[in-house]
DSSP file (Angstrom, degrees, kcal/mol; ACC not computed):
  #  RESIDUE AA STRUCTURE BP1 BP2  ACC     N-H-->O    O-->H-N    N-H-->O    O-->H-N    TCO  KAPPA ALPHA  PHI   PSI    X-CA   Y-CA   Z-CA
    1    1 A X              0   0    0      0, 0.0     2,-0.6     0, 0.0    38,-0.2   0.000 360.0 360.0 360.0 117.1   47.2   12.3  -29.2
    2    2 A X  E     -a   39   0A   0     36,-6.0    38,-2.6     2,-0.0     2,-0.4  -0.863 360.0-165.5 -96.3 125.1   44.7   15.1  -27.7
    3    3 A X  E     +a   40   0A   0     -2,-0.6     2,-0.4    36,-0.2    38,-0.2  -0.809  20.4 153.5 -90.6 151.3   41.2   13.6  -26.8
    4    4 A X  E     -a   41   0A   0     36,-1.1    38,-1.2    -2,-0.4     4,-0.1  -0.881  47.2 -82.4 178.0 165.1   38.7   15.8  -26.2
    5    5 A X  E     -a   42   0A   0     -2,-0.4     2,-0.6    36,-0.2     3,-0.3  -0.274  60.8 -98.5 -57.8 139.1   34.9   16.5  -26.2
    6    6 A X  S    S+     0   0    0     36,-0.5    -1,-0.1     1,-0.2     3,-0.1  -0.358  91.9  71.6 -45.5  97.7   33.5   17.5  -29.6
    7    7 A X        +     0   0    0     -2,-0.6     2,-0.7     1,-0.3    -1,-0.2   0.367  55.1 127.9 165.4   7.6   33.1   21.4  -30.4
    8    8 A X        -     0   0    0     -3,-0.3    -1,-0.3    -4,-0.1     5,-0.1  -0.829  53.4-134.4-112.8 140.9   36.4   22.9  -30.8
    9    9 A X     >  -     0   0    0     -2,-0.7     4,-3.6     3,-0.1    -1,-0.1   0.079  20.1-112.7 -94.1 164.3   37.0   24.7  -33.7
   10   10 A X  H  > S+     0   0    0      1,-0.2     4,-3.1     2,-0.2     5,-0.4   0.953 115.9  67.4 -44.8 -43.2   40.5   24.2  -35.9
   11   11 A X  H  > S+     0   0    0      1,-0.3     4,-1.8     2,-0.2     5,-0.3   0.872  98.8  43.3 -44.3 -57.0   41.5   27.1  -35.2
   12   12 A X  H  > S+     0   0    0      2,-0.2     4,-2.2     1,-0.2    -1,-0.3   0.878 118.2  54.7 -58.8 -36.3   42.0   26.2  -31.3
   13   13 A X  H  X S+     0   0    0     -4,-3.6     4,-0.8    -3,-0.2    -2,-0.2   0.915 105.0  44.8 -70.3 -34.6   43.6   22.8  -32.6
   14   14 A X  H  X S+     0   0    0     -4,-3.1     4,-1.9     2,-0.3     3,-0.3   0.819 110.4  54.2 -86.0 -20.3   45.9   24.0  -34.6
   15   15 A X  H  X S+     0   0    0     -4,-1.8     4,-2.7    -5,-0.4     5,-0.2   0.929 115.5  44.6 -68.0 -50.7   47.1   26.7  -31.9
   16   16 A X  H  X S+     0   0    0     -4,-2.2     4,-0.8    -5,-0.3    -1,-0.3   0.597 108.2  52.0 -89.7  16.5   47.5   23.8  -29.5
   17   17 A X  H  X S+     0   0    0     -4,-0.8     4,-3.3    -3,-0.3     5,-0.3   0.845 111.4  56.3 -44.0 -61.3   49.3   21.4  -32.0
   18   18 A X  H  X S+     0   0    0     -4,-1.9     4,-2.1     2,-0.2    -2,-0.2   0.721 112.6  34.3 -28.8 -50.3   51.4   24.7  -32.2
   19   19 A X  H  X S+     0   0    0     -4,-2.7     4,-3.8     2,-0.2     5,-0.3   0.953 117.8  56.9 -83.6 -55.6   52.3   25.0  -28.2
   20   20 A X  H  X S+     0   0    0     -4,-0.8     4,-2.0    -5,-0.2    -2,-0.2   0.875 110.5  41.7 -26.1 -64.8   52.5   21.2  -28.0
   21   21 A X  H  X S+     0   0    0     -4,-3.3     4,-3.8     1,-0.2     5,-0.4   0.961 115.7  48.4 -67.3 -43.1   54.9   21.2  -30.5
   22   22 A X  H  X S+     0   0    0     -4,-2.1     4,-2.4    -5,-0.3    -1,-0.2   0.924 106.9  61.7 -50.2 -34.6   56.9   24.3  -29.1
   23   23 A X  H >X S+     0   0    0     -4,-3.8     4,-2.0     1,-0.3     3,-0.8   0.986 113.9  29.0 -56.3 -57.5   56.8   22.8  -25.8
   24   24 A X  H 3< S+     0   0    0     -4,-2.0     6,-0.4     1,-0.3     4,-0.4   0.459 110.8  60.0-115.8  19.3   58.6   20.0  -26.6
   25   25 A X  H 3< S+     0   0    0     -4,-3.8     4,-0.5    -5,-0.2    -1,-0.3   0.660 118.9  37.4 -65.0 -26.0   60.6   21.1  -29.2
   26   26 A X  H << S+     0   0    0     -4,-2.4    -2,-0.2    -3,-0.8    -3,-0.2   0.961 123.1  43.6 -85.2 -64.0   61.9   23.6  -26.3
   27   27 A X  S  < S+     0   0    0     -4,-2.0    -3,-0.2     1,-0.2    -2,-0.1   0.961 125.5  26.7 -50.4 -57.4   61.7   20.8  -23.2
   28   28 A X  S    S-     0   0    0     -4,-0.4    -1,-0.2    -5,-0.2    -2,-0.1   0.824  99.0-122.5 -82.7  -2.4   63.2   17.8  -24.9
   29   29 A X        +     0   0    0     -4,-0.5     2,-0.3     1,-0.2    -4,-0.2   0.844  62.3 131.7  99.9  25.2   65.2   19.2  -27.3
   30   30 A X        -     0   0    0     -6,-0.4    -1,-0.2     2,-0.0     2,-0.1  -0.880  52.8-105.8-145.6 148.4   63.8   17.5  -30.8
   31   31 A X    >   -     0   0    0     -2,-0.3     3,-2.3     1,-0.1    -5,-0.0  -0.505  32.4-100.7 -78.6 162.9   62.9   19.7  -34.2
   32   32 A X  G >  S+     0   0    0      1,-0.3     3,-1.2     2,-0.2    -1,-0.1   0.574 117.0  67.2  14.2 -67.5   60.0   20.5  -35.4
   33   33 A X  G 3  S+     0   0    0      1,-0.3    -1,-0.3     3,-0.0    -2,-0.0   0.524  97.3  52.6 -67.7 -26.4   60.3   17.6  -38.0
   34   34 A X  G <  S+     0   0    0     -3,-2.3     2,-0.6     1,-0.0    -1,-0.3   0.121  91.6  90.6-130.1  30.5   60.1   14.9  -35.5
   35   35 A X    <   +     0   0    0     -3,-1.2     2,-0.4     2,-0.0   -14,-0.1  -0.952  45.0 177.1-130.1 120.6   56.7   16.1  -33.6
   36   36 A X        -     0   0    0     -2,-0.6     2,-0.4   -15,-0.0    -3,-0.0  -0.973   8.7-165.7-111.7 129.4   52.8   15.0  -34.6
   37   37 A X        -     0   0    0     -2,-0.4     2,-0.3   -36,-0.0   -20,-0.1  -0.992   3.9-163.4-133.5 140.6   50.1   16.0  -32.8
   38   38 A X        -     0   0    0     -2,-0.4   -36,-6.0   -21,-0.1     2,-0.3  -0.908  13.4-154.8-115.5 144.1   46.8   14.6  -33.0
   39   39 A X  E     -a    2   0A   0     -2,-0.3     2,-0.4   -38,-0.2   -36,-0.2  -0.889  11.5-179.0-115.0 140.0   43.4   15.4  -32.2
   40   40 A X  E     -a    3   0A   0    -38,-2.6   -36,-1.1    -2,-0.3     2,-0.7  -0.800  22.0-142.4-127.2 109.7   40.2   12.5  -31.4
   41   41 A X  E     -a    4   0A   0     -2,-0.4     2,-0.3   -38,-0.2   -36,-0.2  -0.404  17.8-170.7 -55.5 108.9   37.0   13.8  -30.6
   42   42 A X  E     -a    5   0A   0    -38,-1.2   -36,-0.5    -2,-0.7     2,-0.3  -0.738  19.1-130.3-103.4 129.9   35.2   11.8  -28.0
   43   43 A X    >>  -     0   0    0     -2,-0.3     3,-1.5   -38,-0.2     4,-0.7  -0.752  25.5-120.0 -81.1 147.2   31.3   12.4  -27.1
   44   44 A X  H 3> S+     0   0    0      1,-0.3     4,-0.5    -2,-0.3     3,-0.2   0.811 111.1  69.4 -48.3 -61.1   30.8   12.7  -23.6
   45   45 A X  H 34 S+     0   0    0      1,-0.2     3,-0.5     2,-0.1    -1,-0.3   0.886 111.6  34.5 -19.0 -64.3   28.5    9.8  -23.7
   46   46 A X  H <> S+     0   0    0     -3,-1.5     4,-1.8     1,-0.2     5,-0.4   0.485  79.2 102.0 -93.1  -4.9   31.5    7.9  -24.4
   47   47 A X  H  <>S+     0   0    0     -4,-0.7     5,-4.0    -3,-0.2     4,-0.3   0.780  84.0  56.9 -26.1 -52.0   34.3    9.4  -22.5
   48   48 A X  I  <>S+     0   0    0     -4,-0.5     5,-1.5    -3,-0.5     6,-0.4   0.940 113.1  34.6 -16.5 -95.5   33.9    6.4  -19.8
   49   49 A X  I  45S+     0   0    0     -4,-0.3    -2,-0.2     3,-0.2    -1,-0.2   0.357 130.5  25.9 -59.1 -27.4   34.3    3.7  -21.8
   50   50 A X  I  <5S+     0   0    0     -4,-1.8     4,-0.2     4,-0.1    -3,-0.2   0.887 132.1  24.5 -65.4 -76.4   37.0    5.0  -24.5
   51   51 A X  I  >>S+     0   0    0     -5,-0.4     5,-1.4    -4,-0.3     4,-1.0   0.920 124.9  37.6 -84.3 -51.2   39.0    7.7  -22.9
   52   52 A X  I  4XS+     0   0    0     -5,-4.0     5,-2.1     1,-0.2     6,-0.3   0.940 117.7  36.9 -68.6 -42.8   38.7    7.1  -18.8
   53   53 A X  I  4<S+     0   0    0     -5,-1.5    -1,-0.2     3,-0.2    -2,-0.1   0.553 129.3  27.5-100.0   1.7   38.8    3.5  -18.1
   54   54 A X  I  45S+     0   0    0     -6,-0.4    -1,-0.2    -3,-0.3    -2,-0.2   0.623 130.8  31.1-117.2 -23.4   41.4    2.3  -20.9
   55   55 A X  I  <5S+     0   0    0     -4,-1.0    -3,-0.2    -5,-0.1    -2,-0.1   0.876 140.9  20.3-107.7 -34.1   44.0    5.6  -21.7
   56   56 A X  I   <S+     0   0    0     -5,-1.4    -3,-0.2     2,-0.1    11,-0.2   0.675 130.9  40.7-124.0  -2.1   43.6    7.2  -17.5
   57   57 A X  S > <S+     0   0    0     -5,-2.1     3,-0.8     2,-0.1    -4,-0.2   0.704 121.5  38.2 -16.3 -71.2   42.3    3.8  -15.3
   58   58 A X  T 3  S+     0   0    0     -6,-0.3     3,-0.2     1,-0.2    -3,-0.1   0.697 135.2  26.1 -98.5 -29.2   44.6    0.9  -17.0
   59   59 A X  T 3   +     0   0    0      1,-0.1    -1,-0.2     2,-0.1     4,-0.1  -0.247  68.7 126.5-154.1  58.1   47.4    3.3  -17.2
   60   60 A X  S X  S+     0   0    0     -3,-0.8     3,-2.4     2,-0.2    -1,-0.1   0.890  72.6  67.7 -80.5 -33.7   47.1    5.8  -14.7
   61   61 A X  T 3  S+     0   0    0      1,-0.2    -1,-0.2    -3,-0.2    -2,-0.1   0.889 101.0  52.9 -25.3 -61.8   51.0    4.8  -13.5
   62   62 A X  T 3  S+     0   0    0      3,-0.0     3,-0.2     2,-0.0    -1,-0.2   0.567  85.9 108.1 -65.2 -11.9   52.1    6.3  -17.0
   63   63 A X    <   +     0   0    0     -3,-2.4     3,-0.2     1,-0.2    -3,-0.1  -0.211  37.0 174.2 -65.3 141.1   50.1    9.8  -16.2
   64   64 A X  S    S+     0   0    0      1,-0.3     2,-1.2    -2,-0.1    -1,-0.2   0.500  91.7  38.2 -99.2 -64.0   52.7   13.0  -15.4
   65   65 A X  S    S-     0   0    0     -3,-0.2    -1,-0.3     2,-0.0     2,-0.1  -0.467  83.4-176.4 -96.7  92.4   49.4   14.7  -15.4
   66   66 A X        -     0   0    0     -2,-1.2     2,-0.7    -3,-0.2   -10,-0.0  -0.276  30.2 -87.7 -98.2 158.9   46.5   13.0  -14.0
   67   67 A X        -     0   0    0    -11,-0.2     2,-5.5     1,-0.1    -1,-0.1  -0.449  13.4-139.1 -44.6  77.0   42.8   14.2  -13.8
   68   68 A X  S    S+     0   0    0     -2,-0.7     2,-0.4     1,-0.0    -1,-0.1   0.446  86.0  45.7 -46.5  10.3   41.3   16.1  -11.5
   69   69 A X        -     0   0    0     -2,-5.5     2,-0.2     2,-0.0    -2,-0.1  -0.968  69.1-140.4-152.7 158.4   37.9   13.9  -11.4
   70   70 A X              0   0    0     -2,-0.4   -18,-0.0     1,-0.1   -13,-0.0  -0.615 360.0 360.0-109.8 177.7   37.2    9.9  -11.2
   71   71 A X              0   0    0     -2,-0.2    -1,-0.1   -19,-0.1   -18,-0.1   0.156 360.0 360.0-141.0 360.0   34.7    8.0  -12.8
């Protein structure tokens, strides 16, 4: 699941479902077949409360990549 701010056109989503998927068809090993990628737009307005304090707050252990900025 990609979050992100509202405004990017398919075309840029489907190019990054496309490297997502290559990436980790190439890093873990796994086809094509067994990779989903999803996109949910979040307004900035609600970035806090959706995206920061529940998916990179409450389960910042689980981050590889964490944020460069706090809230």
């Amino acid at each position: 699941m990609v979050k992100a701010w509202p405004g990017k056109t398919e075309e840029q989503k489907r190019r990054q479902a496309e490297a997502i998927t290559r990436d980790v068809m190439d890093i873990l090993g796994y086809g094509a077949e067994s990779v989903s990628v999803a996109f949910e737009e979040v307004t900035p307005d609600r970035w806090k409360q959706d995206v920061y304090r529940p998916d990179i707050k409450a389960r910042s252990d689980r981050l590889y990549k964490k944020p460069g900025y706090k809230m």
